[in-house]
Backbone as numpy.savetxt, mean C-alpha at the origin, in Angstrom:
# Nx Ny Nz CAx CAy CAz Cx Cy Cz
2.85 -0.98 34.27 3.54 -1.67 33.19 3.94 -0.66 32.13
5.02 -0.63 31.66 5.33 -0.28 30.69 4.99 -0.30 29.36
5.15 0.28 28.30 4.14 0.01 27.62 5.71 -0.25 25.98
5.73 -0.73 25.20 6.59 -0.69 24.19 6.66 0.70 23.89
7.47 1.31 22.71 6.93 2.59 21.97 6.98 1.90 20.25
5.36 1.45 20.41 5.53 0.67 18.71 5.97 1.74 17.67
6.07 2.59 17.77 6.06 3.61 16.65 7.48 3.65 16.25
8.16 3.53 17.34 9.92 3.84 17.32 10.20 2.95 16.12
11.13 3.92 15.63 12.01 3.33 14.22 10.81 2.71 13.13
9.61 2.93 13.11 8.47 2.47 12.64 8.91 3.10 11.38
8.74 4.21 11.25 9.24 4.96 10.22 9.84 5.45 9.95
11.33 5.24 8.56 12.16 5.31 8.67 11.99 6.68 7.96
13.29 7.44 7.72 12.97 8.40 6.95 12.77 8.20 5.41
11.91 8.91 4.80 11.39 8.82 3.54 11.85 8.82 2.41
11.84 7.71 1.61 13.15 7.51 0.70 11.81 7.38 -0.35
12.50 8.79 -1.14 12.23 9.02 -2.14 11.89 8.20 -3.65
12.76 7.28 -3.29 12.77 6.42 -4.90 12.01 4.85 -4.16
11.44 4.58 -3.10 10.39 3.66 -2.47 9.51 4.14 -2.78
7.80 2.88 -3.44 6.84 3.36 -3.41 6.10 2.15 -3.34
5.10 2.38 -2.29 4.47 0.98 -1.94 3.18 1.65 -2.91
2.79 0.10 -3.37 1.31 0.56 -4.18 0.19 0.21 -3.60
-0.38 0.56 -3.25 -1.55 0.39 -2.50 -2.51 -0.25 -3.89
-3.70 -1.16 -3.21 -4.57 -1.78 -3.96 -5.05 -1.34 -4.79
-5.76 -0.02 -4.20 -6.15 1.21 -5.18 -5.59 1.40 -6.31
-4.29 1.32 -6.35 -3.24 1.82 -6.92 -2.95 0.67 -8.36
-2.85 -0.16 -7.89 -2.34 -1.72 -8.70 -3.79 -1.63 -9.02
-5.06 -1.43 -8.83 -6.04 -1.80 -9.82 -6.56 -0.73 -10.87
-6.11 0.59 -10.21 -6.11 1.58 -11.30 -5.30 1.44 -12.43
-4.33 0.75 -12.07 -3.29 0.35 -13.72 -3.98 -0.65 -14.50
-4.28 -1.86 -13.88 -4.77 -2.95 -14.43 -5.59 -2.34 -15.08
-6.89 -1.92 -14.57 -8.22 -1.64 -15.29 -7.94 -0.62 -15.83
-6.96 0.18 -16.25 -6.41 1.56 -17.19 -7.61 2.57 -16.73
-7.53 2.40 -15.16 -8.51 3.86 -14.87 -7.62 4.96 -14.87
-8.30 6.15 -14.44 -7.49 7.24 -13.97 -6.16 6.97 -12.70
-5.37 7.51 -13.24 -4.13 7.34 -12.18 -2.80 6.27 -12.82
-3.69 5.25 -13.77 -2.82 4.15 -14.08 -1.42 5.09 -14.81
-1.33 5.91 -15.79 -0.25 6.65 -16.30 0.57 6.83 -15.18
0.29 7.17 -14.37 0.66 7.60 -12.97 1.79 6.58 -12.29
0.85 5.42 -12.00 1.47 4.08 -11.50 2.58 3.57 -12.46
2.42 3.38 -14.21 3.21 3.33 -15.02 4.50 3.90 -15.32
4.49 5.14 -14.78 5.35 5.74 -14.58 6.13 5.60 -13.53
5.68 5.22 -12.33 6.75 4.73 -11.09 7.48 3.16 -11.93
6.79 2.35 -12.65 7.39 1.33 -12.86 8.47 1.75 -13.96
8.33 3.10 -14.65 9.54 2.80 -15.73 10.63 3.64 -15.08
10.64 4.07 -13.89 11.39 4.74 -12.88 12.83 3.96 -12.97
13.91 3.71 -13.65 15.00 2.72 -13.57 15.78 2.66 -11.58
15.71 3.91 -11.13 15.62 3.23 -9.21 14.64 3.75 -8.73
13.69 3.22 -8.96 12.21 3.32 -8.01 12.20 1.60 -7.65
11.85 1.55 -6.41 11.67 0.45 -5.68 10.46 0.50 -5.25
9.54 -0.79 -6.22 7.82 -0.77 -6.29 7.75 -1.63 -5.23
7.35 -1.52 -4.21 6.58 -2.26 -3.05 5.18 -2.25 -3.23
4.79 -3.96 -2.40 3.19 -4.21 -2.10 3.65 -4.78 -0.93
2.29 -4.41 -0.11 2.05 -5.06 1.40 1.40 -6.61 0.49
1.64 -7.79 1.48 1.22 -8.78 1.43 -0.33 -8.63 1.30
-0.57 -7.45 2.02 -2.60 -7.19 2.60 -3.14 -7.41 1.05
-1.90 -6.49 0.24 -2.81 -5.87 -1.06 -2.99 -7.04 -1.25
-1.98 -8.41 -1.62 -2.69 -9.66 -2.69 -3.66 -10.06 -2.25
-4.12 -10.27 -0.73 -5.55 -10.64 -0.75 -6.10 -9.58 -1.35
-6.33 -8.44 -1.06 -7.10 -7.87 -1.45 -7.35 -7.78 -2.89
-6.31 -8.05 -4.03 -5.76 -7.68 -4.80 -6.93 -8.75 -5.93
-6.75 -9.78 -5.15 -7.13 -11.11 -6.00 -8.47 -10.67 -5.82
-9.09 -10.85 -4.28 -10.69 -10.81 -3.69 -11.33 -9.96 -5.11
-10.67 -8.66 -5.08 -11.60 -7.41 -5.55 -11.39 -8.04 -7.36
-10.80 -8.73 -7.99 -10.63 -9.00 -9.36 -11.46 -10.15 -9.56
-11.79 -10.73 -8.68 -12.86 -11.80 -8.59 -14.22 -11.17 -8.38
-14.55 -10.29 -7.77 -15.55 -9.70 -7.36 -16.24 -8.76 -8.84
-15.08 -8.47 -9.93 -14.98 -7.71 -10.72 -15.67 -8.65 -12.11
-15.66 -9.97 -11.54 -15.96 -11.14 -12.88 -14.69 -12.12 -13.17
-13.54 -11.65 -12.91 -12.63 -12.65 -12.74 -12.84 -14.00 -12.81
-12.18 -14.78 -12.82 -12.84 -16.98 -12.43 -11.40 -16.29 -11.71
-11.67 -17.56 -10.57 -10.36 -18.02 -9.12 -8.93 -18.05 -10.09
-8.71 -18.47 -10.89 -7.54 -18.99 -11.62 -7.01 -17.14 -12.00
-7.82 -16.81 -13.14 -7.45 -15.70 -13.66 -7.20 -15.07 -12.95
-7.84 -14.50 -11.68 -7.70 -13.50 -11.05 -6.51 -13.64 -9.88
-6.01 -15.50 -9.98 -4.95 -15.37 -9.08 -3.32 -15.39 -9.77
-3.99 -15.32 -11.67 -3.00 -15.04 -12.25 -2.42 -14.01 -12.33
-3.28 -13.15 -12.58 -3.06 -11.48 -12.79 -2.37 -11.02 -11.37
-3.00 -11.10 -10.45 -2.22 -11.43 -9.30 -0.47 -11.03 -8.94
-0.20 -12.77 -9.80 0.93 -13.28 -9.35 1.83 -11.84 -10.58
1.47 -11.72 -11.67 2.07 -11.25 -12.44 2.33 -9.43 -11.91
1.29 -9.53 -11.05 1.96 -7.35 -10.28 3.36 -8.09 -9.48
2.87 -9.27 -8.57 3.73 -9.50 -7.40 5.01 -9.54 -8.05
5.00 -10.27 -9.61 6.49 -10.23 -10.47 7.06 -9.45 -10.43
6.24 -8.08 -10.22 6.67 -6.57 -11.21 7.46 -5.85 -9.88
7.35 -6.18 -8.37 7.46 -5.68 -7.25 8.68 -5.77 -6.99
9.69 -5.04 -6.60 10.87 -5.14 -5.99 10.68 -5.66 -4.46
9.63 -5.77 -3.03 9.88 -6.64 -2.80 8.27 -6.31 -2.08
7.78 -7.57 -1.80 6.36 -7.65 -1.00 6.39 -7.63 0.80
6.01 -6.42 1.05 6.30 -6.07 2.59 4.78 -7.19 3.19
5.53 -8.15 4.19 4.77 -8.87 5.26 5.21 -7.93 6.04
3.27 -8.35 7.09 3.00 -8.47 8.15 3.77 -9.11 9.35
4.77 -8.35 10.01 5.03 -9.13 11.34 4.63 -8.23 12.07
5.47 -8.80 13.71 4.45 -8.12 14.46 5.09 -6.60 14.99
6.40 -6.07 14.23 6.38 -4.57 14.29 5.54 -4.07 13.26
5.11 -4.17 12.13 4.54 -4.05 11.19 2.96 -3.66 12.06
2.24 -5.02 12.62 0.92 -4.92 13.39 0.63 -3.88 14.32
1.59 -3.74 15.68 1.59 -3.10 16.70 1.85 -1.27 15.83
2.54 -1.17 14.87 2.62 -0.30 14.23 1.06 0.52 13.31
0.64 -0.57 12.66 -1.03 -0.36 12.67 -1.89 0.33 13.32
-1.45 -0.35 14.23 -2.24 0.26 15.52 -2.14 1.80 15.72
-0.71 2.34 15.75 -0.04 3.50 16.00 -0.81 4.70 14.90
-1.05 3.87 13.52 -1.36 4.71 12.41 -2.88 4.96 12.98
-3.72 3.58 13.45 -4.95 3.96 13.07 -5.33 4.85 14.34
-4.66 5.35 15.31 -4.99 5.97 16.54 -4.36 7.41 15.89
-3.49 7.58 14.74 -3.27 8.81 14.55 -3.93 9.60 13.66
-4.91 8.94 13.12 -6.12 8.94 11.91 -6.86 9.63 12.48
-7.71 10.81 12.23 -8.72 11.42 12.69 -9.79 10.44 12.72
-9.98 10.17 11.59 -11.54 9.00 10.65 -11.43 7.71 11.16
-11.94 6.30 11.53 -12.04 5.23 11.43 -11.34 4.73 10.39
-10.27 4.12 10.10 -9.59 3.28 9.53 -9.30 2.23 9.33
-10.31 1.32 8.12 -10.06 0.26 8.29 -8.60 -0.64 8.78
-8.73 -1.62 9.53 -7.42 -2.62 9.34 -6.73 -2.97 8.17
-7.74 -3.22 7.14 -6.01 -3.56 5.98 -5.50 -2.05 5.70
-6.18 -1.11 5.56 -5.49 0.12 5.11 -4.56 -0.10 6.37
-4.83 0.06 7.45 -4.18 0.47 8.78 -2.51 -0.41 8.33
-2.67 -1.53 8.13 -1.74 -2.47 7.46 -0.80 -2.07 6.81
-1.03 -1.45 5.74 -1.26 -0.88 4.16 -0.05 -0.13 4.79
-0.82 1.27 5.26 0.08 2.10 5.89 1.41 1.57 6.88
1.14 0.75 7.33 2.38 0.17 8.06 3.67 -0.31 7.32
3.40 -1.28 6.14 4.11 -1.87 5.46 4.83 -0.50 4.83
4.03 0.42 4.03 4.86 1.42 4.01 5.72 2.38 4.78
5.06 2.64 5.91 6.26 3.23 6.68 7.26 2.35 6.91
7.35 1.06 7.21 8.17 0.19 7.85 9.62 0.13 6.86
9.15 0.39 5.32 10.11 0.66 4.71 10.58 2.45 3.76
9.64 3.36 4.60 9.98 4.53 4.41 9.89 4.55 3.40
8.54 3.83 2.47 8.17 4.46 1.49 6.96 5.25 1.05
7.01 5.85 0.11 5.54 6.74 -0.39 4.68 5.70 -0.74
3.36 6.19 -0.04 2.74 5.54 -0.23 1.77 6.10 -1.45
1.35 5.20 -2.21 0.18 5.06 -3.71 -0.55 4.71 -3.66
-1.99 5.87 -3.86 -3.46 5.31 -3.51 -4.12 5.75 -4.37
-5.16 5.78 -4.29 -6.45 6.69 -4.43 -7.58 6.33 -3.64
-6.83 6.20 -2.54 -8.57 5.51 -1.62 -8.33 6.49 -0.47
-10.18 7.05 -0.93 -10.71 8.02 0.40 -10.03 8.02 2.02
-9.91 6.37 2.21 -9.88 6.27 3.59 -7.83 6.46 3.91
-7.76 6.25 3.03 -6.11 6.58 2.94 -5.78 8.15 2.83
-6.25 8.72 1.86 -6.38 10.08 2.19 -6.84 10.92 3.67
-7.17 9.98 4.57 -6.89 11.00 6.05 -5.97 10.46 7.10
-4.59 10.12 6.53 -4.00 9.85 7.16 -3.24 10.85 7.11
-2.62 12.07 8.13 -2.04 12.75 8.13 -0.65 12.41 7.48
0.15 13.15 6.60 1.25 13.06 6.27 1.94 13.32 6.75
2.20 13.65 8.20 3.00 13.24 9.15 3.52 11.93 9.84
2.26 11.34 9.59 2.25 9.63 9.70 2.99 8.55 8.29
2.44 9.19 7.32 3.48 8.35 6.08 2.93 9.62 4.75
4.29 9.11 3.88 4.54 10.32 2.70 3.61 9.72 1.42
2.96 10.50 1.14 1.29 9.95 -0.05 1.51 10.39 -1.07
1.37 9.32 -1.89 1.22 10.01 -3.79 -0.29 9.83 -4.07
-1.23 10.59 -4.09 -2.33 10.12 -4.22 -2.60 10.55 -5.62
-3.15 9.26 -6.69 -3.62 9.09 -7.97 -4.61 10.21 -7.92
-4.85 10.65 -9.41 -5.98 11.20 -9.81 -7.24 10.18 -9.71
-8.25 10.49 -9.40 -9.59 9.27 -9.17 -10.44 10.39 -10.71
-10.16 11.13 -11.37 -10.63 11.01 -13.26 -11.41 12.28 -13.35
């Protein structure tokens, strides 16, 4: 059997003024940790195109609840990054099978939503925005990384 080639056209070439924000990323602004100047600055970018994977809002909400949040607040704050986003990359299933591609090119164990994470960004050939360990071993051959200062 043949096998697809999920990777094909997976990643487009790297457009500079795209930047998906990774969770990491959107909560370092919120909570004005290290990096947030950083993130602030892609938003006053007049053509920077701020992307989120769909993954981040779960994640986005979970971890602001976990933080002391109540359900409401934390699905307010939420809605108000998703405002700020030029557009929210879903999960389909080039997006998934693409996952896959990243987390087999990962030296380290990679979780699935990162694996995700990374997909949504390549899928639209953008830089990706982190500061999370497990994102940092994804070869940058696989997708283009702005990684935040962690302070």
């Amino acid at each position: 059997m043949l096998w697809p080639n999920w990777s094909q056209n997976a990643q487009r070439m790297a457009d500079p003024t795209a930047y998906l924000l990774d969770t990491s990323a959107v909560l370092a602004h919120f909570r004005d940790e290290p990096g947030a100047a950083e993130v602030q600055s892609l938003f006053a970018l007049s053509e920077a195109r701020i992307l989120m994977s769909a993954v981040s809002i779960a994640e986005l909400v979970r971890r602001l609840s976990d933080l002391g949040a109540g359900a409401d607040e934390a699905r307010v704050a939420t809605e108000q990054y998703v405002a700020l986003m030029t557009e929210v990359v879903t999960v389909d299933v080039a997006v998934a099978y693409d996952a896959f591609t990243v987390a087999m090119a990962t030296p380290e164990r990679l979780p699935l939503a990162d694996a995700l994470i990374v997909a949504c960004a390549r899928s639209r050939g953008a830089v990706l925005v982190h500061r999370d360990r497990h994102l940092s071993q994804v070869p940058s051959a696989v997708v283009a990384q702005r990684v935040l200062s962690a302070g």
